[in-house]
ZATOR-599336 format. One line per 5 residues: their letters; for each residue x, y negated, z negated of N, C-alpha, C. Coordinates in pm, whole numbers, plus 50000, padded with zeros to 5 digits. Atoms other than C-alpha are relative to their C-alpha. Layout:
BEGIN
A> X:Y:Z:X:Y:Z:X:Y:Z  ...
//
This chain:
BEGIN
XXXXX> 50121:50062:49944:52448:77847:29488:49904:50107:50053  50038:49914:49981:52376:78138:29656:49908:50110:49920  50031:49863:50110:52320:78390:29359:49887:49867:49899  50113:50023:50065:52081:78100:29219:49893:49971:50044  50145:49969:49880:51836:78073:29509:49938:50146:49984
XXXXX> 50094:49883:50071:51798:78435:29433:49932:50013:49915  50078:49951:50108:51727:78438:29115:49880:49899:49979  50109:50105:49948:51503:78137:29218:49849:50112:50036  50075:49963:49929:51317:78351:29450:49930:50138:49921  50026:49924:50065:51314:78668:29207:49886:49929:49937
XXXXX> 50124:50021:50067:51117:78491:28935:49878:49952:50092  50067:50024:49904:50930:78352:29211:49862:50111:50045  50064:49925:49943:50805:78650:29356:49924:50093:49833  50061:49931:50115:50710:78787:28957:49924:49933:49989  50102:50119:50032:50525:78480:28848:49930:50048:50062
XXXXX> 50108:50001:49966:50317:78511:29159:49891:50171:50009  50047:49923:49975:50225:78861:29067:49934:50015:49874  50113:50024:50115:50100:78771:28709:49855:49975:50067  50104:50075:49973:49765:78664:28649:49993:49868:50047  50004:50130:49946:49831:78327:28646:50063:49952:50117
XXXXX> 49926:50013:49892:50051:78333:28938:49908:50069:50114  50126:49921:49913:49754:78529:29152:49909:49890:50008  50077:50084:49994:49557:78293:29040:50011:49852:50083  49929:50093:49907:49767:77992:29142:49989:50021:50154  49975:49937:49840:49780:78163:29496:49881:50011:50054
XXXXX> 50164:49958:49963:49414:78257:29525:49950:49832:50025  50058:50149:50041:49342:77867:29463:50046:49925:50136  49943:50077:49881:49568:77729:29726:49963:50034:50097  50003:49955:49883:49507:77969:29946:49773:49954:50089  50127:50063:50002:49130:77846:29940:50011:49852:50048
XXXXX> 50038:50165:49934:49225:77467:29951:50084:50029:50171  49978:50035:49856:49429:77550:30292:49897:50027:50097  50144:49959:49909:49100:77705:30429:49916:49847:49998  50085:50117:50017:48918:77365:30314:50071:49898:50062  49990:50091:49928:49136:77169:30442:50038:49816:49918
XXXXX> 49970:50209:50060:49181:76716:30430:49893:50006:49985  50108:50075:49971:48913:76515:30352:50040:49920:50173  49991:50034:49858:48817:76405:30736:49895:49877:49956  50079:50066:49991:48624:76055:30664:49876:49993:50120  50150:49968:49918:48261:76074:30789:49965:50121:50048
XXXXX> 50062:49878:49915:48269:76433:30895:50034:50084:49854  50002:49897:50109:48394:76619:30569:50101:49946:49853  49951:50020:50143:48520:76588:30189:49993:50121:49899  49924:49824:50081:48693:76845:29978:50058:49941:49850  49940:50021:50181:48744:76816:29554:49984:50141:50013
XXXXX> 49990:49908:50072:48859:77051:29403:50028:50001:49809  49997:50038:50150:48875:77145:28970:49916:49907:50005  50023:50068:50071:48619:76935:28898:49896:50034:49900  50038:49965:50167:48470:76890:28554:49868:49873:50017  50130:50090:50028:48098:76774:28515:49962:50035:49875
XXXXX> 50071:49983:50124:47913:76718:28235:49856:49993:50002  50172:50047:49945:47499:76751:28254:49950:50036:49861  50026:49922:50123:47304:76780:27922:50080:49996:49893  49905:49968:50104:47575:76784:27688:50102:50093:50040  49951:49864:49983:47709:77058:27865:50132:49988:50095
XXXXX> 49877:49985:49955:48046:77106:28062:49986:50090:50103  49967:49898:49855:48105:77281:28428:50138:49941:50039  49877:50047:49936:48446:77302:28583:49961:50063:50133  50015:49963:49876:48379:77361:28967:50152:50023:50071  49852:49984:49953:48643:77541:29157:50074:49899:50107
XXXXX> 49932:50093:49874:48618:77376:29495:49825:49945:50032  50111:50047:49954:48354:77173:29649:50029:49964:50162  49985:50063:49858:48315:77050:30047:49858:49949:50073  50160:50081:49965:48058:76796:30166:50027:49917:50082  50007:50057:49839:47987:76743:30495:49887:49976:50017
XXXXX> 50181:50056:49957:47618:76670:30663:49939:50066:49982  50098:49888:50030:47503:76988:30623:50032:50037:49879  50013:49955:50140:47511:77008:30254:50117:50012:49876  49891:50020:50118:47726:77049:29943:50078:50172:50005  49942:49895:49978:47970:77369:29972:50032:50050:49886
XXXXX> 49970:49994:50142:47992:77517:29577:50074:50152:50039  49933:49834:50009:48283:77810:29590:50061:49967:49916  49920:49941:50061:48419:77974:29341:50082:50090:50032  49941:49991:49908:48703:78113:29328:50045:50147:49883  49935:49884:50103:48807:78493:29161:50126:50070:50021
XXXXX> 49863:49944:49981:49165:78597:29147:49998:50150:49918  50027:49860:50054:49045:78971:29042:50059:50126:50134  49989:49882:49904:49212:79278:29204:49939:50136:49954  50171:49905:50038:49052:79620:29204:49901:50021:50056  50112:50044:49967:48756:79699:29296:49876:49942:49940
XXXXX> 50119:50113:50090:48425:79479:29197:49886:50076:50058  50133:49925:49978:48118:79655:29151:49912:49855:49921  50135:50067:50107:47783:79402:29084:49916:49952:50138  50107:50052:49971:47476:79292:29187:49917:49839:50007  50008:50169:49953:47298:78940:29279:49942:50004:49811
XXXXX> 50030:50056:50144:47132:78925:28897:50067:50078:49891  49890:49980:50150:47370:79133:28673:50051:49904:49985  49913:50088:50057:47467:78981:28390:50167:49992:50020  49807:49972:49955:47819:79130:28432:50004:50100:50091  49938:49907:49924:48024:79263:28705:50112:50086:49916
XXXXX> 49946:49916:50050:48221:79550:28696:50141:49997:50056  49877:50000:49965:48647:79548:28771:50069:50147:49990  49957:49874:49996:48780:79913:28841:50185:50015:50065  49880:49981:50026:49130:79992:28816:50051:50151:49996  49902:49879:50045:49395:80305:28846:49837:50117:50016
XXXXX> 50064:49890:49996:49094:80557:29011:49870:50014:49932  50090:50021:50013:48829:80445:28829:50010:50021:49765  49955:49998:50164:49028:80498:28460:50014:49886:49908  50003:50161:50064:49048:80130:28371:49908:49928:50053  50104:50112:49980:48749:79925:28367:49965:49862:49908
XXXXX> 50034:50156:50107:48689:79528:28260:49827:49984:50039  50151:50066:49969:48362:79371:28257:50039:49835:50003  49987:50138:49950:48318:78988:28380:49892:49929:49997  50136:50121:49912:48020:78709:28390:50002:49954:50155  49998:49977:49878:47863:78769:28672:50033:49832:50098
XXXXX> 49998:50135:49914:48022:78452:28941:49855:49984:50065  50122:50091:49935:47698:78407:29090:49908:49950:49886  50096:50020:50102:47506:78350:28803:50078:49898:49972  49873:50070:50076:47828:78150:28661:49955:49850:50136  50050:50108:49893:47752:77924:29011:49880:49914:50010
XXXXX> 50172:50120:50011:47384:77869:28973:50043:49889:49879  50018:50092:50102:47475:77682:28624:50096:49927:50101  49905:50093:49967:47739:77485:28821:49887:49910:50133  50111:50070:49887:47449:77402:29114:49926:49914:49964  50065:50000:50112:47208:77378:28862:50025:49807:49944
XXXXX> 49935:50138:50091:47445:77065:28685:50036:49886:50115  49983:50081:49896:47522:76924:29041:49790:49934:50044  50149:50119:49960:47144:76875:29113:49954:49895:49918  50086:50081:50088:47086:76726:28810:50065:49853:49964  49933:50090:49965:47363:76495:28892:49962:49888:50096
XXXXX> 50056:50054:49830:47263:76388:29236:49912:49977:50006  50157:49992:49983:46882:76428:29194:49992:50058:50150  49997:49934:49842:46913:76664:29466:49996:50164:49999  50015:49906:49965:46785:77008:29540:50054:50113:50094  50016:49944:49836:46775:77107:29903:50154:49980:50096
XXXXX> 49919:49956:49922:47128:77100:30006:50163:50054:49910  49853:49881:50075:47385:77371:29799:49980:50114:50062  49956:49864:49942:47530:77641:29908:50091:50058:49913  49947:49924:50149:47687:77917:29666:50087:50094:50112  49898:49868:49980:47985:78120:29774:50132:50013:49908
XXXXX> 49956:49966:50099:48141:78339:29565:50128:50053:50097  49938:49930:49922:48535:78439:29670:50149:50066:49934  49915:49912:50004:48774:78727:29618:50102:50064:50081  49904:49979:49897:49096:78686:29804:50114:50138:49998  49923:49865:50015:49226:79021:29631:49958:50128:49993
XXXXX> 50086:49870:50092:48953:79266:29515:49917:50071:50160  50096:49922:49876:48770:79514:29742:49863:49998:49956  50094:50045:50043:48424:79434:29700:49897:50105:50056  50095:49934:49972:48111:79662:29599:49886:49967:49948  50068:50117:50047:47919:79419:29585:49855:50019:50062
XXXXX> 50086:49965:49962:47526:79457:29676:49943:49767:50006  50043:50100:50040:47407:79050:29676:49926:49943:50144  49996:50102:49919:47259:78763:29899:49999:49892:50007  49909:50082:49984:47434:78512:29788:50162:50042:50078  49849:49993:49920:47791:78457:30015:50094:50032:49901
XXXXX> 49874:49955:50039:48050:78688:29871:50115:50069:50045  49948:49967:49933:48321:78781:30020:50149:49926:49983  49879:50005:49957:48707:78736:30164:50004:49818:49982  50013:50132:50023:48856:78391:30176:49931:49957:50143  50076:50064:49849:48760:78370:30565:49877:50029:49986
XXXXX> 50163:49994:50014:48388:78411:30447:49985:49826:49972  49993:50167:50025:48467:78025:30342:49934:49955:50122  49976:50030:49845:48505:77933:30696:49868:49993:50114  50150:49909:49960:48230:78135:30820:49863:49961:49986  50102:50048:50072:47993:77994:30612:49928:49867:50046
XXXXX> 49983:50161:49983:48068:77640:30668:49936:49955:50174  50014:50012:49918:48108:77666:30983:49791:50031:50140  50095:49927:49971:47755:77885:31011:49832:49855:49977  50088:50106:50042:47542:77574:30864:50006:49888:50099  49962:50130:49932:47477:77320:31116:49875:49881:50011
XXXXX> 50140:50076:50036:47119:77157:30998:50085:49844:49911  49926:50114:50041:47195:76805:30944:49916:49957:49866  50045:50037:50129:47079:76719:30592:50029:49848:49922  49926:50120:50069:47290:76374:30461:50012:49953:50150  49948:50109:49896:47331:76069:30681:50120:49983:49936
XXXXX> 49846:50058:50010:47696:75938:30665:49987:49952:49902  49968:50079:50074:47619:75701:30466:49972:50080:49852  50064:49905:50113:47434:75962:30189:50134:50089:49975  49871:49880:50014:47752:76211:30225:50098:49907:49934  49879:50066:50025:47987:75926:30198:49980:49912:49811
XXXXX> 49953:50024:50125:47808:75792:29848:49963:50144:49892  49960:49893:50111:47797:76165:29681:50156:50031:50006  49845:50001:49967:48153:76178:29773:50088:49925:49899  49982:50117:50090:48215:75844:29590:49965:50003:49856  50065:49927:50136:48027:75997:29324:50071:50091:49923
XXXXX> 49947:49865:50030:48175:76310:29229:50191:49955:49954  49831:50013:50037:48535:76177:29322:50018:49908:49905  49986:50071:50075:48487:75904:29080:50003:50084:49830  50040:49919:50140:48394:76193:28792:50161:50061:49996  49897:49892:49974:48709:76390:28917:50096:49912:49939
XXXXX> 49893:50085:50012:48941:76073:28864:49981:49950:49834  49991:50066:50138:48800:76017:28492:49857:50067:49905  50044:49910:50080:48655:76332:28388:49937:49947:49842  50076:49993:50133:48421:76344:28051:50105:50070:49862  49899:49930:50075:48633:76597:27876:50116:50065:50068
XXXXX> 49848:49963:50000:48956:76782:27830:49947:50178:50071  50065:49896:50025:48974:77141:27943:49987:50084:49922  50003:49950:50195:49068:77266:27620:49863:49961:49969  50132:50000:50042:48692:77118:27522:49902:50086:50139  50101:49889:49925:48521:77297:27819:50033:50149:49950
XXXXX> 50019:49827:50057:48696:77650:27712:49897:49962:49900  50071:49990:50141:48558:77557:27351:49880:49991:50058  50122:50063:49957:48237:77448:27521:49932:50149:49997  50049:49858:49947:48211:77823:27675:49952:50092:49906  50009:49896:50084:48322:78034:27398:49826:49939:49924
XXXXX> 50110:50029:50064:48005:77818:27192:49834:50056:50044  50128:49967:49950:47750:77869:27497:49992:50190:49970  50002:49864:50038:47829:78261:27471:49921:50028:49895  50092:50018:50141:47702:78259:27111:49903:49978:49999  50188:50037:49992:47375:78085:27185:49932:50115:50061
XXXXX> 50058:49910:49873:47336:78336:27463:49970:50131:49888  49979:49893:50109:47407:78607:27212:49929:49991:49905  50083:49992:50067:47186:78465:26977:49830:49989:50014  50105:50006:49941:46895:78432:27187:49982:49829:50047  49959:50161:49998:46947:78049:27232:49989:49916:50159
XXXXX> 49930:49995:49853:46937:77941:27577:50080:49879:49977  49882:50096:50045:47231:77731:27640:49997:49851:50065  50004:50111:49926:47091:77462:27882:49886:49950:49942  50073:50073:50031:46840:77311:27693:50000:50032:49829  50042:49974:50130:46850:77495:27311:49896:50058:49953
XXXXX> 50142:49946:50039:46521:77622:27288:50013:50146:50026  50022:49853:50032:46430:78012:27195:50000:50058:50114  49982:49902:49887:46504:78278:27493:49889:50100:49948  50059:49896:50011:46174:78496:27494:49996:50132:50065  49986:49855:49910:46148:78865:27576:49860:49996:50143
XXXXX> 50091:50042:49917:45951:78849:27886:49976:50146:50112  50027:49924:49875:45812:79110:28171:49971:49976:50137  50034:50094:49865:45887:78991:28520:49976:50163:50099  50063:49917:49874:45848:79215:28855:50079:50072:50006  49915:49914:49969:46174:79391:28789:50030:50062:49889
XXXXX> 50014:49965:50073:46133:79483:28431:50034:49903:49918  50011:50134:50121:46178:79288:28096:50140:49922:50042  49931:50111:50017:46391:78981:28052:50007:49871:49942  50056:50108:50061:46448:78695:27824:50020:49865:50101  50015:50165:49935:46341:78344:27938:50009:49889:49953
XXXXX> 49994:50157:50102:46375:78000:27843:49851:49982:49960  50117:50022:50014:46074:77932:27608:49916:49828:50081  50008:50143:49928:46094:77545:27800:49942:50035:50199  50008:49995:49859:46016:77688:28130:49823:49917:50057  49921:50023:49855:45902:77537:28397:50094:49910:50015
XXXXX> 49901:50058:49982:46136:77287:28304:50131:50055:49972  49848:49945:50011:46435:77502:28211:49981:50136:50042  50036:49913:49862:46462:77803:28467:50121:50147:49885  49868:49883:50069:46734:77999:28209:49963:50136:49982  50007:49888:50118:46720:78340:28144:50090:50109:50067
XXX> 49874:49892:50046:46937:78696:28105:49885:50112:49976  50035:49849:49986:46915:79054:28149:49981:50073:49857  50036:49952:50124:46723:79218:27843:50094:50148:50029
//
């Protein structure tokens, strides 16, 4: 009995040092920061899968209380993270600076998930974007909320402008959790969804409306744009 609680606890302690086992850990360790749903004062989904447009978002965690809608993501990356508030991709540094990944940048990855929540809600004026890295050392330049998992906390706690009446909190709540309980698609069709938007992106395509990405000159040097703008806000680092 003995000698199989060990070997219990062995694989145990490997799993959680994979990816997916980091990941698993990074996730939880987020919903214990979030917490119950507390009727009338706060509400917590997590994984959920919207659809806006044709298009597919899986949101990591959400929390909606009076002061607004709480959108974190969630990155199980160790290493250090080099990026900026509009790079396209961050940077993942490894072993001294000898192994490097590249990543879509999470804040950018968030606006489309905000982005699909307003267009849900018909609602603007109350998201909040935090991006979080419960493993990575972060060299990070932004001003969007990035940071530790107690930047969650912080955050939440930092917002205290009352925005939603009870009754407004209590039917986006009703809303959302009703999507969560009978999701659009599978997530096998959101990966596929991704790998597809990539391609558009890659082909100049924007991916939230279809229409041509032009080369454009804004205030920080060129960049393509959605040719649909002012109604579609899309664009990427030339």
């Amino acid at each position: 009995m003995e000698y199989a609680l060990l070997i219990v606890v062995i694989v145990g302690v490997v799993f959680f040092r994979t990816p997916v086992g980091k990941g698993i850990l990074g996730e939880f360790q987020v919903k214990l920061f979030l917490g119950r749903n507390k009727p009338n004062q706060q509400y917590v989904i997590h994984n959920l899968m919207i659809v806006n447009e044709g298009k597919s978002s899986q949101i990591d965690h959400l929390l909606i209380n009076r002061s607004g809608i709480f959108v974190i993501e969630t990155k199980n990356y160790a290493g250090r993270i080099y990026g900026e508030e509009n790079q396209k991709e961050w940077t993942q540094v490894f072993q001294y600076g000898k192994v490097k990944n590249h990543f879509y940048n999470p804040i950018l990855q968030n606006r489309t998930h905000i982005y699909a929540l307003s267009q849900l809600l018909n609602r603007k004026d109350c998201f909040y974007s935090i991006i979080v890295f419960p493993k990575a050392k972060l060299m990070t330049n932004t001003t969007t909320d990035v940071g530790k998992i107690g930047l969650v906390r912080k955050k939440i706690r930092s917002e205290t402008s009352i925005i939603f009446t009870e009754d407004e909190m209590n039917e986006i709540y009703a809303k959302l959790n009703e999507i969560k309980l009978h999701p659009a698609v599978t997530n096998r069709q959101h990966v596929k969804e991704i790998h597809q938007m990539k391609q558009k992106i890659e082909q100049n395509i924007c991916p939230r409306c279809g229409k041509p990405l032009l080369l454009k000159e804004g205030k920080y040097g060129s960049f393509y744009g959605c040719s649909g703008y002012p109604q579609c806000t899309f664009k990427k680092k030339a």
